[in-house]
C-alpha positions in Angstrom: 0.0 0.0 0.0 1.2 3.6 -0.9 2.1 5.7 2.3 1.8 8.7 -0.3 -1.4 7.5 -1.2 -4.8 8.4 0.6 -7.2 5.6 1.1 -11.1 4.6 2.0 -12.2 1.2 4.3 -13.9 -0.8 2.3 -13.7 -3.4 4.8 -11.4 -4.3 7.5 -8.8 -5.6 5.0 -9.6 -4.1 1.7 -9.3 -0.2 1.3 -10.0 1.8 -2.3 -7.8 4.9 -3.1 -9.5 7.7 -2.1 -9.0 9.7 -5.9 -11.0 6.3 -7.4 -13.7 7.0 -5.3 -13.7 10.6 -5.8 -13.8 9.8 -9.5 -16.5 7.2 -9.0 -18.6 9.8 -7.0 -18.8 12.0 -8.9 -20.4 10.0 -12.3 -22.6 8.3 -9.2 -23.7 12.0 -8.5 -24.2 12.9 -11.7 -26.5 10.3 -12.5 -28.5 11.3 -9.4 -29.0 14.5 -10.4 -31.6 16.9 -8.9 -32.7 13.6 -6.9 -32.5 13.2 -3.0 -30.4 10.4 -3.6 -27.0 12.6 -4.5 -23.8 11.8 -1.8 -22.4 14.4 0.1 -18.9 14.3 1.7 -17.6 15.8 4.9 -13.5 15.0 6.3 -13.4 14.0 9.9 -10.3 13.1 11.7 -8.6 13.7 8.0 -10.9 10.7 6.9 -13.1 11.1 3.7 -17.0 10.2 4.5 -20.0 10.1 2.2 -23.1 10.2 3.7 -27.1 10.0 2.4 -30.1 7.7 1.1 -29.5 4.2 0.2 -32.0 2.0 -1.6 -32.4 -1.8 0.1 -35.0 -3.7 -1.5 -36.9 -6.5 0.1 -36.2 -9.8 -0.3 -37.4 -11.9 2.8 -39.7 -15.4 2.2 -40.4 -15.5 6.0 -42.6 -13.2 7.3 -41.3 -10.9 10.1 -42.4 -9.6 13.7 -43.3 -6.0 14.4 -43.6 -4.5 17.4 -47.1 -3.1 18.3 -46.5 0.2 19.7 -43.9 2.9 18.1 -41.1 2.9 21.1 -43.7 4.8 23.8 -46.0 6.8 21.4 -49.7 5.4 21.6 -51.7 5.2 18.7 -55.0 6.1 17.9 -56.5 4.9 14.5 -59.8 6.9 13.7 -61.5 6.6 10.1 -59.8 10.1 8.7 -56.3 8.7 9.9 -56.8 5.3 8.6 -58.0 6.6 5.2 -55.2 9.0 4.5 -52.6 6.2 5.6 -54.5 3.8 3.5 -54.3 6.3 0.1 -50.6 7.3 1.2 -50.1 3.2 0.7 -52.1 3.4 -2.4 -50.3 6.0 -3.7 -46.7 5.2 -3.3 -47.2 1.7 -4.3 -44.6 1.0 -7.7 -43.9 -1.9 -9.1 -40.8 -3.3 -8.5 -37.8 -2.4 -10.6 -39.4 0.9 -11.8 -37.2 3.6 -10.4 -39.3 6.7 -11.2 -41.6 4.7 -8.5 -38.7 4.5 -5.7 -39.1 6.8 -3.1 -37.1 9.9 -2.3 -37.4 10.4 1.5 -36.7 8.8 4.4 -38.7 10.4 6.5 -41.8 8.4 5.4 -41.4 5.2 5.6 -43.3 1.8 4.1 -43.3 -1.7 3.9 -45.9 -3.1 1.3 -47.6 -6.4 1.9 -47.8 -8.4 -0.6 -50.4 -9.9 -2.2 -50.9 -13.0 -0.2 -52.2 -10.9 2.6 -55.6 -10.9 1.6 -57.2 -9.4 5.0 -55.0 -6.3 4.1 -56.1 -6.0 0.3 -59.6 -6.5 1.6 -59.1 -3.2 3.8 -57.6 -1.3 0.9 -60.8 -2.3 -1.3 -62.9 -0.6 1.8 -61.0 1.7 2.9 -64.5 4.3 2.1 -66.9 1.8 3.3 -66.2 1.0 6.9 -69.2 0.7 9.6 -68.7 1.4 13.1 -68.4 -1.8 14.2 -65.5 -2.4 11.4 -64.0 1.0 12.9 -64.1 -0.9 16.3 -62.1 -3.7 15.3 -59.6 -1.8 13.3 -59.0 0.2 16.6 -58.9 -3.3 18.0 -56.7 -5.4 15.9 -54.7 -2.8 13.5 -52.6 0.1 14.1 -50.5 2.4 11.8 -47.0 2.4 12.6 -45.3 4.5 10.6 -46.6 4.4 7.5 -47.5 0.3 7.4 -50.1 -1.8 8.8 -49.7 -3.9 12.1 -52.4 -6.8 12.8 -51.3 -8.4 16.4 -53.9 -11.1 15.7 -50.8 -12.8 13.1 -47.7 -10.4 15.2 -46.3 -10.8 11.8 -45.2 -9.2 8.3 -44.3 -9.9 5.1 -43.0 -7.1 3.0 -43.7 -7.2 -1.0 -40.4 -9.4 -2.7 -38.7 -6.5 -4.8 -40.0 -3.5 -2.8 -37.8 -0.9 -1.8 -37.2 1.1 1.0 -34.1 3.3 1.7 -32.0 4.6 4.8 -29.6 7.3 5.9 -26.0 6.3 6.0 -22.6 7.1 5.6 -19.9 5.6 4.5 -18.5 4.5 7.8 -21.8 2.1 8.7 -20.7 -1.5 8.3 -23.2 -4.1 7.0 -24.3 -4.4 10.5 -25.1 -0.6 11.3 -27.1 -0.4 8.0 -29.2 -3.6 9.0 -30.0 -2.6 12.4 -30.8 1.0 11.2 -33.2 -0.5 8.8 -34.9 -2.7 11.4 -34.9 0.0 13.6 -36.7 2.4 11.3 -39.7 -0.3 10.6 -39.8 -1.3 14.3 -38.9 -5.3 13.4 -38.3 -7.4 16.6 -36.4 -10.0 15.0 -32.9 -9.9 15.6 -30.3 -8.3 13.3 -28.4 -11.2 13.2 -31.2 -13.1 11.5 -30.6 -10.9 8.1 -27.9 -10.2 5.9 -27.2 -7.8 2.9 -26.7 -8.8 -0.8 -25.8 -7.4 -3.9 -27.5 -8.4 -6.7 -26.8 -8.2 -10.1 -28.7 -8.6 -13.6 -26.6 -11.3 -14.7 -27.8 -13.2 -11.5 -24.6 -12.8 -9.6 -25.4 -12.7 -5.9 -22.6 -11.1 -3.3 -22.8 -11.0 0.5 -21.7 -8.5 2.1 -19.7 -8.9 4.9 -20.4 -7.7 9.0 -17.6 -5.5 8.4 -18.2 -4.4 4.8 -19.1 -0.4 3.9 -22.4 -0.9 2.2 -22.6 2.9 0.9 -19.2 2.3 -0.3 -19.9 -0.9 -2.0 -22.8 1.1 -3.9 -20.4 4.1 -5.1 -18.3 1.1 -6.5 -20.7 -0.7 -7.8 -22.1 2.3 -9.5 -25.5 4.5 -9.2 -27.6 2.7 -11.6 -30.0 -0.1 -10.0 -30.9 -1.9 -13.2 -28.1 -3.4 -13.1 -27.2 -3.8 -9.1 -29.4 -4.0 -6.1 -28.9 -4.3 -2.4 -31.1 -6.6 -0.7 -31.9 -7.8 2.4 -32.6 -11.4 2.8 -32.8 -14.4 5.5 -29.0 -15.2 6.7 -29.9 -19.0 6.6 -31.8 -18.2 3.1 -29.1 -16.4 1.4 -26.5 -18.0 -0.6 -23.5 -16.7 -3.3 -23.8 -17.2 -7.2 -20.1 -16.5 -8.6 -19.7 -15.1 -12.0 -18.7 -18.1 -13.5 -22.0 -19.5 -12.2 -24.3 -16.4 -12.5 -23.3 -16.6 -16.8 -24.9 -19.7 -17.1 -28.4 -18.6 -15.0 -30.4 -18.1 -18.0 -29.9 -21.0 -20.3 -32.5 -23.1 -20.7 -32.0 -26.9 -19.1 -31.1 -28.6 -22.6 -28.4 -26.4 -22.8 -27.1 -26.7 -19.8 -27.5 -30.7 -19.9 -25.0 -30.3 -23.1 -22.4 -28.1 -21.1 -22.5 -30.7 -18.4 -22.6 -33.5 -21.1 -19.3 -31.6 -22.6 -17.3 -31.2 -19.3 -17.9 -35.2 -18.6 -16.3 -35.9 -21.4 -13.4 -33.1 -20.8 -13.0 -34.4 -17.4 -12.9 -37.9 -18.7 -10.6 -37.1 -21.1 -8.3 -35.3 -18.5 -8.2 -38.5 -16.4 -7.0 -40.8 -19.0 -4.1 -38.9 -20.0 -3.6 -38.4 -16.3 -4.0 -42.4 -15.6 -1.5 -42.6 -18.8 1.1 -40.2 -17.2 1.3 -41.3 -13.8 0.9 -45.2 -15.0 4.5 -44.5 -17.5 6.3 -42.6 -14.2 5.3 -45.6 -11.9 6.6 -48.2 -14.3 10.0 -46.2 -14.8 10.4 -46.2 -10.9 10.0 -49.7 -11.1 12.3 -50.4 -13.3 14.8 -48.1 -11.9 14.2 -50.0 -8.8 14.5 -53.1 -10.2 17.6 -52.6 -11.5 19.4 -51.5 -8.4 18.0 -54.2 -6.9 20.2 -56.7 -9.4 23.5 -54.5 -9.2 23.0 -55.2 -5.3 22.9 -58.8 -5.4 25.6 -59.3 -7.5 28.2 -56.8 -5.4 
């Protein structure tokens, strides 16, 4: 490593020249353009740090546990509260991979069921119909915590596969700052050790990063544009790497990937016969050497 040279943690072992980043941030910034989602730095302790939004999409099968109440606020769900949360859902709902439907701000949080959840589609549908009785049991079963819907009848969750949400960070939040920041924000009880953070690319490449990885960073590197990379959150005993080498053959259909296995048998079969022909010519020349002292021996 350069003394001369100025560098950025990546992780606990790898750094990135701080001029490459500088380079990368500003194409990243560029293409972010007039959006909230622009990176601003700041030195502290002579240390470079970037710091705003970054975009995690969901990826959980399992659903998760939230808690009922917002840290000590009480909530009080009325008809005009529940209606203007419900068209706030309604109206921020995208689908996923459009970015003109990702949102901008932080400061307003969501997490969209999906559409399994039929009791909350149901409630969407109604949403201008309810009785008093149905206000009742709303107040009873269902509360609005910041932005999402709650039912402690189920004391779980399941947020929409490819939905995105996004967080404040900077660039010295490891892995594990970002994933408790985002649990924190939604109010999940399940542990932060029970979720880990991928990148994801379009060829199907899947990387994990690790506890002591920069996540921000990671993004700057891997550039600004999600089409072709995504960070998402998924199960730790869920998740699992696809290399490059793998990730390339993804998309083939199965009959051509029978003939690449079909062709690599008969590579590998190949490789062990000339190998079984190599090391079967070097044994019998030992032998013979052997052999051979073993006469001059008998004679002396």
């Amino acid at each position: 490593m350069d003394e001369h040279q100025i560098y950025m943690k990546l992780s606990e072992e790898k750094h990135i020249p701080k001029s490459d980043i500088l380079s990368l941030l500003r194409t990243y910034n560029c293409y972010h353009e007039g959006k909230n989602f622009q990176l601003r730095t700041r030195e502290e302790g002579g240390e470079l740090i970037l710091e705003g939004l970054l975009n995690i999409y969901w990826g959980l099968y399992r659903p998760i546990r939230l808690q009922m109440f917002d840290d000590n606020e009480r909530f009080c769900l009325n008809r005009s509260s529940f209606e203007s949360n419900n068209n706030s859902q309604i109206r921020r709902t995208a689908p996923a991979g459009d970015e003109e439907g990702v949102q901008e701000e932080e400061d307003c949080p969501q997490l969209l069921r999906t559409r399994s959840d039929a009791s909350f589609m149901r409630v969407q549908r109604r949403s201008n119909t309810h009785t008093a009785g149905d206000l009742q049991r709303l107040r009873t079963h269902r509360f609005s915590i910041n932005g999402h819907f709650y039912n402690h009848k189920t004391s779980v969750f399941t947020p929409a596969f490819g939905s995105v949400t996004n967080v404040r960070v900077n660039s010295s939040m490891t892995t594990r700052h970002v994933l408790n920041l985002l649990l924190h924000k939604f109010r999940v009880e399940n542990k932060c050790e029970e979720f880990v953070l991928y990148m994801v690319h379009e060829s199907g490449e899947r990387i994990r990063l690790r506890d002591d990885e920069r996540p921000l960073v990671t993004r700057v590197l891997h550039g600004p544009c999600e089409k072709i990379s995504k960070i998402f959150i998924k199960e730790a005993d869920l998740g699992e790497e696809v290399t490059y080498d793998v990730a390339q053959y993804i998309k083939f259909e199965i009959p051509v990937l029978d003939s690449f296995v079909e062709k690599l048998k008969e590579e590998e079969e190949r490789e062990i016969t000339k190998l079984t022909k190599k090391y079967s010519a070097l044994k019998s020349m030992i032998v013979h050497q052997l052999e051979g002292k073993a006469v001059t021996s008998d004679r002396v």
